[in-house]
C-alpha positions in Angstrom: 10.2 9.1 -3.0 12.0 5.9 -3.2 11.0 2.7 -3.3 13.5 1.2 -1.8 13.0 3.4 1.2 14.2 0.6 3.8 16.3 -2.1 2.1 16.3 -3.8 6.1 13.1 -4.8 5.3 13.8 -6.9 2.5 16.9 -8.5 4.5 17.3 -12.3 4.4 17.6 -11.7 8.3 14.0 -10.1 8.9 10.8 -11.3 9.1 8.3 -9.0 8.2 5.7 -8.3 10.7 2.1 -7.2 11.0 3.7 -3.9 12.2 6.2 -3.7 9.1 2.9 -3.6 7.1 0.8 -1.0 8.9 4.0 1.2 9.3 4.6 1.5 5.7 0.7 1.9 4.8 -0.6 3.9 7.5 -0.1 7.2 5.8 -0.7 6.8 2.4 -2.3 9.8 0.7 -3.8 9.0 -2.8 -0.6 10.2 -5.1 1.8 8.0 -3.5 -0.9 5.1 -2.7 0.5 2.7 -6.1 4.4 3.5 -4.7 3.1 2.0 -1.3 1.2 -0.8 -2.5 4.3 -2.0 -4.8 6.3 -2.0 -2.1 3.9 -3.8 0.3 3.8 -6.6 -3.1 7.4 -6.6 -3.2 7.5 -7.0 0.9 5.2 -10.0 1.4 6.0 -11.7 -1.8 7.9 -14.3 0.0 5.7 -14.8 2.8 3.2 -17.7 2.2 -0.6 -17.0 2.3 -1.5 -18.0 5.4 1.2 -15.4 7.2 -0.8 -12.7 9.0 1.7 -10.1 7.1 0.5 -10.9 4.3 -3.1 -11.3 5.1 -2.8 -7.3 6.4 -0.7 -6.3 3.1 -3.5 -7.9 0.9 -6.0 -5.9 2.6 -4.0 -2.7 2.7 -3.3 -3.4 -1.0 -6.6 -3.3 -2.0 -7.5 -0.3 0.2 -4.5 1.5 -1.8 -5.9 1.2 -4.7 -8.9 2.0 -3.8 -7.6 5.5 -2.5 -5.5 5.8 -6.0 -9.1 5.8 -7.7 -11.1 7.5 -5.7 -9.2 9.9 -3.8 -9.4 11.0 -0.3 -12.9 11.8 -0.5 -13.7 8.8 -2.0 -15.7 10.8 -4.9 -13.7 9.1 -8.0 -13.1 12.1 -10.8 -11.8 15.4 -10.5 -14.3 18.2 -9.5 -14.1 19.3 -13.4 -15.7 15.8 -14.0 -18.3 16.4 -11.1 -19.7 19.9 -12.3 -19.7 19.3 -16.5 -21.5 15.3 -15.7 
């Protein structure tokens, strides 16, 4: 999976929306949660902190980390770590 998935997106031309954001983090599954979240960084980077965008991608940032740690479950740890304590 690329990055770079939709270099439009990034264009000097385009100004990234509320639905840019929840389009490109809607799906994320917990292996490609930190690919998502550096491309949300890389997205809103420009924006300035009172754009909604960015408001959204902070949140949705967080969340994706949160899912890269704990999983979908939202257990933390492998089921290995769970049994053995």
């Amino acid at each position: 999976m690329s990055e770079f998935e939709r270099p439009a997106l990034r264009s000097d031309g385009h100004h990234v929306t509320v639905d840019d954001v929840r389009e490109l983090a809607g799906a994320a599954t917990p292996h490609f949660s930190l690919h998502i979240r550096n491309r949300l960084r890389r997205l809103v980077d420009p924006l300035p902190a009172d754009d909604p965008a960015r408001q959204l991608a902070e949140l949705e940032i967080a969340r994706l980390e949160q899912l890269a740690v704990e999983g979908e479950r939202g257990t933390g740890g492998s089921d290995l770590e769970r049994v053995t304590g």
